[in-house]
N, C-alpha and C positions, 0 to 999 in steps of 0.2 A: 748839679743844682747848687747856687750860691746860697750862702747864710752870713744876714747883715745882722747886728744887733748896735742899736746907737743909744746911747745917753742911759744905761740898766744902772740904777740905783734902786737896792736892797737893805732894808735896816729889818733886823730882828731884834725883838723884848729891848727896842730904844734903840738899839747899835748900830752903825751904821759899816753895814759889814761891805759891799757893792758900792764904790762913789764914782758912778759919772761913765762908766765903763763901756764904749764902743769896739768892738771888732767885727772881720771881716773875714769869711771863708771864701774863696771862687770854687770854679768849679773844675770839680775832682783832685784838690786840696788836702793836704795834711797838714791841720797845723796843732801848733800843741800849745798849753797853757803852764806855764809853771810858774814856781813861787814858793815860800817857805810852809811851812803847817801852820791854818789858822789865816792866810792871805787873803781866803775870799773865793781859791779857785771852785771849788766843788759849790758851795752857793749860787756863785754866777752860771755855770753849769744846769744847775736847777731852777733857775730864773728863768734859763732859754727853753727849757720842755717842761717848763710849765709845774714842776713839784711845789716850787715858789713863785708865788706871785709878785712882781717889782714893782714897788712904789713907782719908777719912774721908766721912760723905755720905750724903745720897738725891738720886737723880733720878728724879721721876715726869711722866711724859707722859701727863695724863688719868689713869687709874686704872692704868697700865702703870707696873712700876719700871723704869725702863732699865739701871740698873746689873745688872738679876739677869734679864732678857730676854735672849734670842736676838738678834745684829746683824742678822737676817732680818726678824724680828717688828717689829723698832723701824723697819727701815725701810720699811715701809710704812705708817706716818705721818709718819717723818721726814727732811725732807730736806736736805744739805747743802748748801751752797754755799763752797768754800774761796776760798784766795788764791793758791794756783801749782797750776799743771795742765799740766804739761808730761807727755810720755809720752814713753816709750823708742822704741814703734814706731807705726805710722798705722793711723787711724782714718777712716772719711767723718765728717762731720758728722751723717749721719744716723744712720751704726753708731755713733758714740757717743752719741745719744740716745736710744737703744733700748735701750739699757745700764741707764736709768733705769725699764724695765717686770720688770725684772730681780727686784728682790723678790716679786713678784705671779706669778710665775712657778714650776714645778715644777722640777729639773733636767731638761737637753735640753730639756726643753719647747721649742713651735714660735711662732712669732710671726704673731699671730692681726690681721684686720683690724681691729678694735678697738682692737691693739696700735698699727699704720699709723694708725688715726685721731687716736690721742691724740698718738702723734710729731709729724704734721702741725702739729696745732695745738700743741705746743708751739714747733715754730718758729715757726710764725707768730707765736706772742705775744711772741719776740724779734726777732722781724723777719729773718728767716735762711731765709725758705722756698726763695731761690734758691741757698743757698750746701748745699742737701742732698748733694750729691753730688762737694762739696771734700773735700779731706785739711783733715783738724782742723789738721794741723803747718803748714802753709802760712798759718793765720790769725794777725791780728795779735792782742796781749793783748787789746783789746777786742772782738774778736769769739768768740775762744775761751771768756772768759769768758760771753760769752751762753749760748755753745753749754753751758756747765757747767750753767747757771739753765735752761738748756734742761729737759737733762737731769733735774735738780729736778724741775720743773714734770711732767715725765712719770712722775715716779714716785704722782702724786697726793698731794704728801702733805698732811697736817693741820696739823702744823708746819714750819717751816725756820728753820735758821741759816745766819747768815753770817759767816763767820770771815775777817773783811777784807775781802771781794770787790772793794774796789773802791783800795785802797791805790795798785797800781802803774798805774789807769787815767788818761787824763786825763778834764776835767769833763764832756765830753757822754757817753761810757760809764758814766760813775758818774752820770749822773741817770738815765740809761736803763733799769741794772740796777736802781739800787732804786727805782721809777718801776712796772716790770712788778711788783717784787715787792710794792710797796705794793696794786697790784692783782686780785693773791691773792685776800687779803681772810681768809688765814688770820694767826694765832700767829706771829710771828717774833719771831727773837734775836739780833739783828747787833753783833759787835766791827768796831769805824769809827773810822775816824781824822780823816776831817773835820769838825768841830765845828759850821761853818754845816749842814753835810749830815746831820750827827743830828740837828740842831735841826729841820730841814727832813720830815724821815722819821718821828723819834719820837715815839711819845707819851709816855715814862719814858725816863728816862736813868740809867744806875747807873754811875756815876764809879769807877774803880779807882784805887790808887794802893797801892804796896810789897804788892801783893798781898791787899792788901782793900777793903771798900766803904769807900771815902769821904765818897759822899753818892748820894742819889737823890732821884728826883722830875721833875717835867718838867721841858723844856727850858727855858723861864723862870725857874724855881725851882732849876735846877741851874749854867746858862748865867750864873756873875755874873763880873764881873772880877775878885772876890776872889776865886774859888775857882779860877778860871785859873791866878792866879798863885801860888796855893797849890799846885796841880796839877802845874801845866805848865811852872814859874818862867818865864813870861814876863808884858809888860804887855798887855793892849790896852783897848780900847774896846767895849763892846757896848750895840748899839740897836737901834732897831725899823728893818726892812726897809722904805722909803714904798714899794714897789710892791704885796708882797704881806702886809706885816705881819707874816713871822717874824722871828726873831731874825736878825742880820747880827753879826759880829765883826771889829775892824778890829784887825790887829795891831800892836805899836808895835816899831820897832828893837830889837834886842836889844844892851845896854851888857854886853862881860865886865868882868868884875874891872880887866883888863889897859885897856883902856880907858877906867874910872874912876880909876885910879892914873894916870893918865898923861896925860889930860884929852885923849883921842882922839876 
């Protein structure tokens, strides 16, 4: 399932944080969003599922506008994946992946084995099938966050985003999450903040900066050190990975101001 979004401008309390911003997913796509902290990426993000409403814009999912759809309708093709998941009160693990058949359902409606069968295996495909009967709040960030992609994953959908997911994890959690989610094999749209790890996941990259595209393209065609350091104001190094051939990025100290005045 393709996901267009053309012309999404977003201003909050005055600011004009979203200017003018079109992109493009095809279908069965990874592409990823990056950009510095403070860019826009997570806004725009929530512009497309609807958290934020855009002053300006289309979002179509397939032939579905999302902006003028029911949050029911959309969600049963589309699925999120955020970046904090904390709850007020407790959940099992498995009551909160059950949460994700949720669209597909009637009100009251009961939970049918069909329902049980697709939960199962969505833990399983995060590797969670013994932690069914935990409290959510007892798990560490990277297990809860499974349990979120869990929950994704059971809602069936056509497309997903990922609005950070893996930001506050360390590296074996975040190869993990996006690792199941690359095997999908659906449409996705993830804002990421590691740049070896988009390199690694994407196949389009659309660079943000002050709130619009900067550049896109693949990770080879986007990944240079000039555009890092136009980006990112830092230096590094980028070359080819010898084990597996992607991109790899080495970064170089960072010199402030205060340290070139003063030959620190």
């Amino acid at each position: 399932m393709n996901l267009t979004a053309e012309h999404l401008s977003v201003s909050l309390t005055g600011t004009d944080i979203v200017k003018d911003i079109s992109l493009q997913v095809k279908e069965k796509q990874f592409v990823g969003i990056i950009g510095p902290n403070g860019c826009g990426k997570s806004t725009l993000l929530k512009s497309i599922y609807k958290v934020i409403h855009p002053q300006k814009g289309t979002v179509f999912l397939g032939q579905k506008d999302v902006l003028k759809s029911s949050a029911r309708m959309i969600a049963k093709d589309l699925g999120v994946v955020g970046q904090f998941n904390d709850l007020s009160f407790d959940f099992t693990v498995h009551e909160m992946v059950m949460m994700g058949r949720a669209p597909h359902k009637r009100r009251m409606e009961s939970d049918y084995v069909e329902d049980y069968k697709i939960v199962a295996e969505a833990l399983e495909r995060v590797n969670l099938t013994e932690y069914a009967n935990r409290s959510y709040l007892t798990l560490s960030g990277g297990e809860k966050q499974r349990v979120i992609l869990a929950r994704a994953i059971a809602q069936e959908p056509k497309f997903l985003i990922l609005d950070e997911p893996t930001n506050h994890l360390d590296m074996k959690y975040q190869l993990q999450i996006l690792s199941v989610v690359k095997s999908l094999n659906i449409g996705v749209l993830a804002a990421l903040h590691d740049l070896p790890m988009a390199s690694l996941y994407c196949d389009v990259l659309y660079v943000m900066k002050n709130g619009r595209i900067f550049a896109s393209g693949t990770p080879k065609e986007v990944l240079t050190k000039e555009l890092i350091r136009q980006v990112y104001e830092i230096d590094c190094e980028v070359y080819s990975n010898p084990v597996t051939g992607d991109l790899a990025i080495a970064y170089l100290p960072f010199e402030s101001e205060g340290d070139k005045k003063y030959g620190t």
